[in-house]
N, CA, C and O atoms as a DFTB+ gen file, in Angstrom:
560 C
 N C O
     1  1     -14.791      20.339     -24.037
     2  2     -14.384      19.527     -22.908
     3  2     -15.625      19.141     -22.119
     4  3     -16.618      19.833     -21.896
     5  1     -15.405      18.084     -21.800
     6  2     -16.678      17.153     -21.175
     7  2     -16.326      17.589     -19.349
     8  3     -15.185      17.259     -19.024
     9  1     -17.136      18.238     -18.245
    10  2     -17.230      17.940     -16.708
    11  2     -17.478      17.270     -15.994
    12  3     -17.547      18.056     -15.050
    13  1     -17.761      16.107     -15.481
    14  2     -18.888      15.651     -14.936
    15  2     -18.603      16.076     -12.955
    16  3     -17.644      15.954     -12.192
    17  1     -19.828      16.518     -12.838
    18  2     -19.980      17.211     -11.943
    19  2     -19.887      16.276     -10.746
    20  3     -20.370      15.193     -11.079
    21  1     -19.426      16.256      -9.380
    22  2     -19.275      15.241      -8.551
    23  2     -20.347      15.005      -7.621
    24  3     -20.205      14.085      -6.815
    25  1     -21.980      16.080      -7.603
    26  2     -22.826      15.806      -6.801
    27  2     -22.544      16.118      -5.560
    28  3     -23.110      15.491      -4.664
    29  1     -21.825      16.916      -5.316
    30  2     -21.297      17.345      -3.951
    31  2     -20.991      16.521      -2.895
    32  3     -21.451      16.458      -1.755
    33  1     -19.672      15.564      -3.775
    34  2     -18.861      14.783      -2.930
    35  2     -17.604      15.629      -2.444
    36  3     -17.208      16.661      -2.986
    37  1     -17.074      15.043      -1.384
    38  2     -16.276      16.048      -0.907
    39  2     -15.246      14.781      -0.179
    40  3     -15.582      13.629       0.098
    41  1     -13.856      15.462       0.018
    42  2     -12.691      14.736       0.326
    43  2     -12.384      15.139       1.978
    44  3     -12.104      16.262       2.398
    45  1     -12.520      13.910       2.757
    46  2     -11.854      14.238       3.968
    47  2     -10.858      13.371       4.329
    48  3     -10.638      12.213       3.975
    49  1     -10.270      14.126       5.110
    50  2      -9.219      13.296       5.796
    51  2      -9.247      12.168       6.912
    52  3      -9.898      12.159       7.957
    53  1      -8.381      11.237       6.421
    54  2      -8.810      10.064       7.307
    55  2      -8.033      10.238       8.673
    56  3      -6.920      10.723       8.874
    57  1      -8.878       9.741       9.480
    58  2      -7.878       9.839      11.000
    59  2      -6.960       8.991      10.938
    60  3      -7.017       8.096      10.095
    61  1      -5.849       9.099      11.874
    62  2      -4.510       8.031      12.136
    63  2      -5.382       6.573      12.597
    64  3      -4.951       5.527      12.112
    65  1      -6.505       6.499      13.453
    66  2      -6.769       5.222      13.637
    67  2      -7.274       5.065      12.460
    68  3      -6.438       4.496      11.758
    69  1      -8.315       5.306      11.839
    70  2      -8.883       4.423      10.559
    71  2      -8.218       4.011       9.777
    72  3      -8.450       2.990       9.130
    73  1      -7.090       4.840       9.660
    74  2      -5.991       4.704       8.465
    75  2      -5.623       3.220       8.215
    76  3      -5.757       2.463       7.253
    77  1      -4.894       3.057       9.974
    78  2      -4.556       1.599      10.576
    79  2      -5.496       0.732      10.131
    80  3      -5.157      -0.152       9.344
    81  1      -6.854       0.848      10.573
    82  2      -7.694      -0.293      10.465
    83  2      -8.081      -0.396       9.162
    84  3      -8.789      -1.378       8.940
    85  1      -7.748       0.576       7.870
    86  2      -7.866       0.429       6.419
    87  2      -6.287      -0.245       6.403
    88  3      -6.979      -1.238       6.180
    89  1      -5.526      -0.485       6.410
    90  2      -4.301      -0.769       6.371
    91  2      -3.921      -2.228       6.995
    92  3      -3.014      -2.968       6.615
    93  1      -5.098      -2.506       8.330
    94  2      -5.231      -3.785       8.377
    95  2      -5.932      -4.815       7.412
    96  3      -5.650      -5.995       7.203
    97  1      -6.813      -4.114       6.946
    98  2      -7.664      -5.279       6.439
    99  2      -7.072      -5.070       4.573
   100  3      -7.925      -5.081       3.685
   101  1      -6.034      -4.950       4.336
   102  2      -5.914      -4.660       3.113
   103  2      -4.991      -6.340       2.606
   104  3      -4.435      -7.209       3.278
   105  1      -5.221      -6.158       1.121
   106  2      -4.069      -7.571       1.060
   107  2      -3.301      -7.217      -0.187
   108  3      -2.311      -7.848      -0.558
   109  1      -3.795      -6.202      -0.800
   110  2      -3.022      -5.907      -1.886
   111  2      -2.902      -4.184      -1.958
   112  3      -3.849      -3.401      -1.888
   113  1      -1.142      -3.771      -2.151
   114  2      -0.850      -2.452      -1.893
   115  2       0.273      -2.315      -3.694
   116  3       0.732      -3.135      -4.489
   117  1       0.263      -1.022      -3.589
   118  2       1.111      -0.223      -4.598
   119  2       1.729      -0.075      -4.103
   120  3       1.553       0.381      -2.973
   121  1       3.102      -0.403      -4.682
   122  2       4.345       0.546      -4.402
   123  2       4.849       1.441      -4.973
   124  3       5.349       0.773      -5.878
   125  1       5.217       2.720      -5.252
   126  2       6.110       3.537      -5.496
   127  2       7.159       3.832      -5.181
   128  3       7.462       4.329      -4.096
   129  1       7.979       3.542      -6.192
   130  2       9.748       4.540      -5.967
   131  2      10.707       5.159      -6.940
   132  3      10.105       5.317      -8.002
   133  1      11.524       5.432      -6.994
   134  2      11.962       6.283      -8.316
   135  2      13.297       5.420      -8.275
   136  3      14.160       5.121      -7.450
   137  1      13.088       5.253      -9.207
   138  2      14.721       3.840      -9.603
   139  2      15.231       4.515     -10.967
   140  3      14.765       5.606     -11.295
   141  1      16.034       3.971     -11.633
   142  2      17.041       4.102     -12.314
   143  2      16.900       4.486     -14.213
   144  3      17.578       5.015     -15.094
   145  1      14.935       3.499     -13.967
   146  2      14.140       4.336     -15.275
   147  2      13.149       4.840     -14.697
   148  3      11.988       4.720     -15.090
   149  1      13.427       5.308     -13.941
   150  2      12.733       6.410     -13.769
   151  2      11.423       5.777     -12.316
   152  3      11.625       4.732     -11.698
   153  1      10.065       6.782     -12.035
   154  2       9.137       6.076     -10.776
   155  2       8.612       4.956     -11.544
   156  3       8.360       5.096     -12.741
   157  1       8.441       3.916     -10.970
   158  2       8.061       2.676     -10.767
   159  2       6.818       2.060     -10.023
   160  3       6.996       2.333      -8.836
   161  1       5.935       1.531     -10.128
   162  2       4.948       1.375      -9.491
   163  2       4.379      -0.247      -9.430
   164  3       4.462      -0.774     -10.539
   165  1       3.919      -0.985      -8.557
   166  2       3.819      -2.339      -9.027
   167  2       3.067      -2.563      -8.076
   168  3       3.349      -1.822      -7.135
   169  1       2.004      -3.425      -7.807
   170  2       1.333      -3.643      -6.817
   171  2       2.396      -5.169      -5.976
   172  3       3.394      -5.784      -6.351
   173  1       1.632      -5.247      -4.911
   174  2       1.666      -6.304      -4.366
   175  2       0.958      -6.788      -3.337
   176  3       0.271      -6.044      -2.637
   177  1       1.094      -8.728      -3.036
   178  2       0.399      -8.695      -1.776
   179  2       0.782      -8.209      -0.723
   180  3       1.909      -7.726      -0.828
   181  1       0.139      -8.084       0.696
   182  2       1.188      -7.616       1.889
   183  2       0.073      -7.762       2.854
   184  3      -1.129      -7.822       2.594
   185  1       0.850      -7.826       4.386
   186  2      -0.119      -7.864       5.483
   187  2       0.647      -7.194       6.306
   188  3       1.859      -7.193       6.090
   189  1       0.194      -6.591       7.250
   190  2      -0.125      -5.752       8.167
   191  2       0.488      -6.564       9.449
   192  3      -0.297      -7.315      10.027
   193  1       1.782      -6.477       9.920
   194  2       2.447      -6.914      10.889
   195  2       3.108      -6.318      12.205
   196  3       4.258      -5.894      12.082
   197  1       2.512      -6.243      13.432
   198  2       3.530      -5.563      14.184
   199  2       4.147      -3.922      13.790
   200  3       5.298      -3.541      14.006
   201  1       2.878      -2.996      13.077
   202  2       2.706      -1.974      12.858
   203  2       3.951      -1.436      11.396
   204  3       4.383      -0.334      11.057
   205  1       4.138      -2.647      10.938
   206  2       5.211      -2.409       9.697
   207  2       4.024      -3.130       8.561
   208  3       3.040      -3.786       8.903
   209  1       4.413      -2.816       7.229
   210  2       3.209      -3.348       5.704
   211  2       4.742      -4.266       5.358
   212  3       5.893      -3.871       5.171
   213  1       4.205      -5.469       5.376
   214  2       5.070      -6.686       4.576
   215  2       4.811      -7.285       3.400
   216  3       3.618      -7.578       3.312
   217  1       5.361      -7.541       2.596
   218  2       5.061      -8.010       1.247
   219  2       6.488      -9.168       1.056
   220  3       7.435      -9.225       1.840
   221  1       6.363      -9.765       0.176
   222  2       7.516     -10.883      -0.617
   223  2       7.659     -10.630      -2.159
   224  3       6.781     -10.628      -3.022
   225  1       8.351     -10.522      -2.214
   226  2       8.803     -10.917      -4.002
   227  2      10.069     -11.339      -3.890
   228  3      10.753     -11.454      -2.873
   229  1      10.378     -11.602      -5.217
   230  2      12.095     -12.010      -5.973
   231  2      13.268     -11.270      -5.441
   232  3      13.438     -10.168      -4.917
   233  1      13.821     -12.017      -5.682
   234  2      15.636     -11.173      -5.856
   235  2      15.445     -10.540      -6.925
   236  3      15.705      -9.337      -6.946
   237  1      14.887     -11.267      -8.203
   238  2      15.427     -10.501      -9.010
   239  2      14.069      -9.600      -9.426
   240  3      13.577      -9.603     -10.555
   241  1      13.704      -9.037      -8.593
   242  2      12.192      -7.935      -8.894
   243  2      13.110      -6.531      -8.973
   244  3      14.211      -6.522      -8.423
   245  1      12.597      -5.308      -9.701
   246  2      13.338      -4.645      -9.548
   247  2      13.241      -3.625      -8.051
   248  3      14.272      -3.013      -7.770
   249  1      12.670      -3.545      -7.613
   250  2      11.973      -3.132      -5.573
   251  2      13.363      -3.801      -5.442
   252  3      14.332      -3.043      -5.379
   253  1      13.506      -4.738      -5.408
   254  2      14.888      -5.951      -4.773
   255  2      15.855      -5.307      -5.222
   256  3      16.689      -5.023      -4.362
   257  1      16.131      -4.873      -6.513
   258  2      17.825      -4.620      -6.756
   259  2      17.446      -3.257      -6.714
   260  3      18.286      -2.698      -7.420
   261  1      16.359      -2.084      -6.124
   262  2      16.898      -1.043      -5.536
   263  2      17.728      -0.870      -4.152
   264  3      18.576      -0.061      -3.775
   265  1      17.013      -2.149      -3.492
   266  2      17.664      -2.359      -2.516
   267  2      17.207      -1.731      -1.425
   268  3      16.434      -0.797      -1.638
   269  1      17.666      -2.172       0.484
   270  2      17.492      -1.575       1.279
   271  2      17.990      -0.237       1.474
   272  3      19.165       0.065       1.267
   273  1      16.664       0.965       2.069
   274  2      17.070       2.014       2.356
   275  2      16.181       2.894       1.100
   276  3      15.962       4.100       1.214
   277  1      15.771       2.170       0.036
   278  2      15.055       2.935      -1.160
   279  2      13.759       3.337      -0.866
   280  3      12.927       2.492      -0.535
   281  1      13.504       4.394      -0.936
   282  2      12.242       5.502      -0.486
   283  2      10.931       5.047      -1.009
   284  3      10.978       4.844      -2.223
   285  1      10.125       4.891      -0.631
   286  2       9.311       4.212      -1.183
   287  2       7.584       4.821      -0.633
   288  3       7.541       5.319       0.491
   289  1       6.568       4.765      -1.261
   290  2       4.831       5.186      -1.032
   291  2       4.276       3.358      -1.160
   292  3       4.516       2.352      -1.828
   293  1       3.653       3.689      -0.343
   294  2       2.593       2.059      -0.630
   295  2       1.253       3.024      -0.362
   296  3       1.100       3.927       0.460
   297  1       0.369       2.501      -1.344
   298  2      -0.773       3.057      -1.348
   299  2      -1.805       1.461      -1.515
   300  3      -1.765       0.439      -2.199
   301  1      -2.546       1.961      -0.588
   302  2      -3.931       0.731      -0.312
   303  2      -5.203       1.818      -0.417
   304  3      -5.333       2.941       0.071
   305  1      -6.134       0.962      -1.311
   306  2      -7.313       2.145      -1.501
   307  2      -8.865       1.261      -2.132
   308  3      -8.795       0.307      -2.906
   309  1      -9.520       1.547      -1.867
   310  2     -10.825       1.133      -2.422
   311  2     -11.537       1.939      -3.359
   312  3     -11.026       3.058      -3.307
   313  1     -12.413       1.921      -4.143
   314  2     -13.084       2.385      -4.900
   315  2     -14.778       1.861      -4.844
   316  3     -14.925       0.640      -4.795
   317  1     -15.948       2.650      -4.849
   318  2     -17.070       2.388      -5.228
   319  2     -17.988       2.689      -6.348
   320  3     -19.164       2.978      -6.125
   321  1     -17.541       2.639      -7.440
   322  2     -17.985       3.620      -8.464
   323  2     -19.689       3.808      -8.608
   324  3     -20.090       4.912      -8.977
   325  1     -20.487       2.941      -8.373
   326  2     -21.563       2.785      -7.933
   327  2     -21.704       4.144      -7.203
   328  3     -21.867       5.226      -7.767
   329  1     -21.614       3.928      -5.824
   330  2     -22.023       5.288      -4.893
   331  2     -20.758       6.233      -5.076
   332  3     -20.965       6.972      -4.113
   333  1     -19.665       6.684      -5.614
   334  2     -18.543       7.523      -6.140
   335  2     -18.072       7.695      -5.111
   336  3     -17.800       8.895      -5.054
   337  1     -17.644       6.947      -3.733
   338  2     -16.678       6.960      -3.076
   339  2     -16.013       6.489      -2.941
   340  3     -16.214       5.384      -3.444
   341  1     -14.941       6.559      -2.417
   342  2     -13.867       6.002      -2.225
   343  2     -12.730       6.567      -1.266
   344  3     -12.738       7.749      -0.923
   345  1     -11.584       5.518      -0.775
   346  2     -10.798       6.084       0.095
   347  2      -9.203       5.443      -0.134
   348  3      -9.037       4.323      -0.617
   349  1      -8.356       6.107       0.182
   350  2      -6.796       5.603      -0.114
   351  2      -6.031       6.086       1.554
   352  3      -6.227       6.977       2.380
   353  1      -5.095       4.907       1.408
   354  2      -4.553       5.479       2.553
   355  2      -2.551       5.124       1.985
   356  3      -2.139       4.124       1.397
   357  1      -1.886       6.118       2.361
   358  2      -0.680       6.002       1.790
   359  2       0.095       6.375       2.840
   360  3      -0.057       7.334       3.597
   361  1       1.372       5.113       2.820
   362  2       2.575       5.031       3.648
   363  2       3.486       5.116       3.539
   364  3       3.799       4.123       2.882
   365  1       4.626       5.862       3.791
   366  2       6.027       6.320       2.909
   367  2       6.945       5.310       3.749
   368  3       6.473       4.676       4.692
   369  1       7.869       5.233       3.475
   370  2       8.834       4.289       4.160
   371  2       9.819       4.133       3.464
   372  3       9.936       4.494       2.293
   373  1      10.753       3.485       4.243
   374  2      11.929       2.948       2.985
   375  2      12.025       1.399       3.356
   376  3      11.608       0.889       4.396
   377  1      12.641       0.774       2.324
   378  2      12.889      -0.636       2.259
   379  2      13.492      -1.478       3.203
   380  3      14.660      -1.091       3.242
   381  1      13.382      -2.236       3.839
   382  2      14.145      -3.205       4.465
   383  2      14.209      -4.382       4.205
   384  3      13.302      -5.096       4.634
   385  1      15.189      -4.927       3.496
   386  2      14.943      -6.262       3.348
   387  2      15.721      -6.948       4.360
   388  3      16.792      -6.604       4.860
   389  1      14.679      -8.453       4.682
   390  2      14.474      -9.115       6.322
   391  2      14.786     -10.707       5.545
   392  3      14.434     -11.132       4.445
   393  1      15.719     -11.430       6.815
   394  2      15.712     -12.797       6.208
   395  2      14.706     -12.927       6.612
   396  3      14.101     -12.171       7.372
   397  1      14.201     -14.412       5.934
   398  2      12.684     -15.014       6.689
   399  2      13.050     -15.460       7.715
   400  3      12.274     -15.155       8.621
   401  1      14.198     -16.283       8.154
   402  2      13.932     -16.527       9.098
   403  2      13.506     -15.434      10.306
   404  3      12.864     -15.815      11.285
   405  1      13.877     -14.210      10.157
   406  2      13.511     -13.122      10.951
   407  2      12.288     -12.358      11.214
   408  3      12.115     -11.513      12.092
   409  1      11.252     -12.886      10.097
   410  2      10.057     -12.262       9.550
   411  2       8.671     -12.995      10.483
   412  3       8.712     -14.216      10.637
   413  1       7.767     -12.398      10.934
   414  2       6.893     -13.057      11.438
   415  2       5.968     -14.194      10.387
   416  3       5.830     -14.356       9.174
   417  1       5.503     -14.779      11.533
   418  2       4.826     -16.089      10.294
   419  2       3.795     -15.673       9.439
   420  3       3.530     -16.150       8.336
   421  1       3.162     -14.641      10.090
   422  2       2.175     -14.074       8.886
   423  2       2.779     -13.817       7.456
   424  3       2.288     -14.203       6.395
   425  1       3.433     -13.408       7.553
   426  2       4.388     -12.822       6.007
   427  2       4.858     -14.124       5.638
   428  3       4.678     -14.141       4.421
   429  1       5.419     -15.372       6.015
   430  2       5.586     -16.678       5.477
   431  2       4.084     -16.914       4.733
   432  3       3.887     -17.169       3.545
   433  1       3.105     -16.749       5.795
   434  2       2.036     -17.538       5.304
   435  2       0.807     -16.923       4.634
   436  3      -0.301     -17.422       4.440
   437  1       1.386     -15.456       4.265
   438  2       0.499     -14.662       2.765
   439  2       0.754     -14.875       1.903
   440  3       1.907     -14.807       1.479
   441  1      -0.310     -15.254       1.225
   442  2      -1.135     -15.892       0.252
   443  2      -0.562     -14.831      -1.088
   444  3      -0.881     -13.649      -1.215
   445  1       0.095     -15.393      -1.750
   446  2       0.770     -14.369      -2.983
   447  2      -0.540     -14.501      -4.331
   448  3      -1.339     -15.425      -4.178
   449  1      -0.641     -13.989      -5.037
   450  2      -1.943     -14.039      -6.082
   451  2      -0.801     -14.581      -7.090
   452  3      -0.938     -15.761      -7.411
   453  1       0.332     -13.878      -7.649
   454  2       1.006     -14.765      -9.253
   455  2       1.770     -15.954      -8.804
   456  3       2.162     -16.033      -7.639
   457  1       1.973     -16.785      -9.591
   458  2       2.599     -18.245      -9.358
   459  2       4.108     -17.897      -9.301
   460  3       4.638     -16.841      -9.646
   461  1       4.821     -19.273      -8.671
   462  2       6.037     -18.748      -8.558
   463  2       6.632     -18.325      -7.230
   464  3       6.111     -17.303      -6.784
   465  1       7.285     -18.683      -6.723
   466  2       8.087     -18.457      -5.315
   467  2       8.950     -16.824      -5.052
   468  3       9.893     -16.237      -5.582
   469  1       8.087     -16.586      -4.039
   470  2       8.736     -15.101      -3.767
   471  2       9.313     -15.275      -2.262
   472  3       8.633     -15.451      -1.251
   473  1      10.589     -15.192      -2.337
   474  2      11.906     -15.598      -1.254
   475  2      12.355     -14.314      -0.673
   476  3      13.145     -14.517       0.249
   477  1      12.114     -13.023      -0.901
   478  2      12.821     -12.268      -0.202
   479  2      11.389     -11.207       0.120
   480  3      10.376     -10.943      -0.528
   481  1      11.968     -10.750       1.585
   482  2      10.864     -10.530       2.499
   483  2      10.983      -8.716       2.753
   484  3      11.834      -8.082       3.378
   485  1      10.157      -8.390       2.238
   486  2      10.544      -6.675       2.379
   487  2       9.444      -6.268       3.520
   488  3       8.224      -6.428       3.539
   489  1      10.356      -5.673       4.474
   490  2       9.099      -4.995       5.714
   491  2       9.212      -3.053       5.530
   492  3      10.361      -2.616       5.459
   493  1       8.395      -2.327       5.484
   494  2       7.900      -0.950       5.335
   495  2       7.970      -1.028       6.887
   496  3       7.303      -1.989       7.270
   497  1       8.452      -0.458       7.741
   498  2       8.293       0.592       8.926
   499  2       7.832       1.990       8.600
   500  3       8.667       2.859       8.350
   501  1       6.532       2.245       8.591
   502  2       6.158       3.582       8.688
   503  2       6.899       4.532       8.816
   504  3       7.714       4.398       9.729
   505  1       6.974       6.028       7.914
   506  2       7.499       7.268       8.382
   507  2       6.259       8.063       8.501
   508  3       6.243       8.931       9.374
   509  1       5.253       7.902       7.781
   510  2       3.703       8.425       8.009
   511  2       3.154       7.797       7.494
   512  3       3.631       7.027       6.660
   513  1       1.742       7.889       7.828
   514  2       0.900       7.241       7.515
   515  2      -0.416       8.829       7.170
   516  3      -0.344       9.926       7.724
   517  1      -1.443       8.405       6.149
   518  2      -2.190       9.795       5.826
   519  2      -2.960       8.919       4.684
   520  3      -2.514       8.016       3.976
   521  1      -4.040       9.389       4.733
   522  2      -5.263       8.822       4.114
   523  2      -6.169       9.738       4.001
   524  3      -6.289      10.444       5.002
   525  1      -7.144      10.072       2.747
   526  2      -8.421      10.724       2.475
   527  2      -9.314       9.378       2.014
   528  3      -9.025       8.279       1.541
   529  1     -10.702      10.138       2.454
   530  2     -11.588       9.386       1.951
   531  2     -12.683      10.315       0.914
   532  3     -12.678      11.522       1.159
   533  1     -13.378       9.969       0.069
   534  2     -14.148      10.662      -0.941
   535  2     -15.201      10.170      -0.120
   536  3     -15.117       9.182       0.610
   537  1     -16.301      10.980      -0.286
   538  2     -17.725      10.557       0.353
   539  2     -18.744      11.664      -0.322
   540  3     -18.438      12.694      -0.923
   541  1     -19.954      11.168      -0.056
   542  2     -21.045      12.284      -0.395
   543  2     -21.139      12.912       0.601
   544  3     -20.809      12.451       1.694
   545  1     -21.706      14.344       0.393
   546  2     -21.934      15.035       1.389
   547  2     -23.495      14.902       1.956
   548  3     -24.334      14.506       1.147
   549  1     -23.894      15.199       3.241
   550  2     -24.951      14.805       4.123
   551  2     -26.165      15.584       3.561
   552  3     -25.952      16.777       3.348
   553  1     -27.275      15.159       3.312
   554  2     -28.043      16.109       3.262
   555  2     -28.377      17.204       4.446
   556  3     -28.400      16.869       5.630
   557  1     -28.601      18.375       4.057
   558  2     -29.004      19.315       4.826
   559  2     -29.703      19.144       5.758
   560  3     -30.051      20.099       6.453
């Protein structure tokens, strides 16, 4: 078996504000939830609204036909493989799906990456929020 040793990087915990301000500037998040074959995972776009993570997709996505109320992780995270840090910050929540007309204009007017019209508007209200970051440790 192969180790590779981490150089004495070490994992801390991110504070509740940074978390936010990693969580603001993010545009693409993971979702997790456990549906019917089983956990599920799919990224998406999303922005940062009025302290809820918004995203759009389909009716017919499967996030959509779990439906409101389905338990759900969104994870937003960076990577540097270069300098071997990195940081994730993850938000549990459950689903709400929002007409648009109800949805702030930011979430109308994020920028989706795949082609194709995404009509139904899912908002995450936080149940926690919790983030580590990987970093090197300081020299002595």
């Amino acid at each position: 078996m192969n180790v590779t040793r981490s150089q004495g990087a070490h994992l801390v915990e991110i504070s509740s504000f940074d978390a936010w301000q990693l969580l603001a500037g993010a545009d693409v998040a993971r979702i997790a939830w456990h549906g019917p074959s089983g956990v599920s995972i799919v990224p998406v776009n999303c922005v940062l609204v009025d302290g809820a993570l918004w995203f759009r997709t389909t009716p017919s996505a499967s996030i959509a036909r779990a439906g409101d109320g389905q338990e759900v992780a969104a994870e937003v995270d960076h990577l540097d493989p270069v300098a071997r840090t990195a940081w994730s910050v993850v938000v549990r929540s459950v689903v709400e799906l929002v007409d648009p007309q109800a949805a702030p204009d930011a979430v109308g007017e994020l920028a989706i990456w795949p082609a194709g019209a995404r009509s139904l508007y899912v908002r995450l209200e936080p149940t926690s929020v919790t983030g580590r970051r990987l970093q090197p440790r300081r020299p002595a």
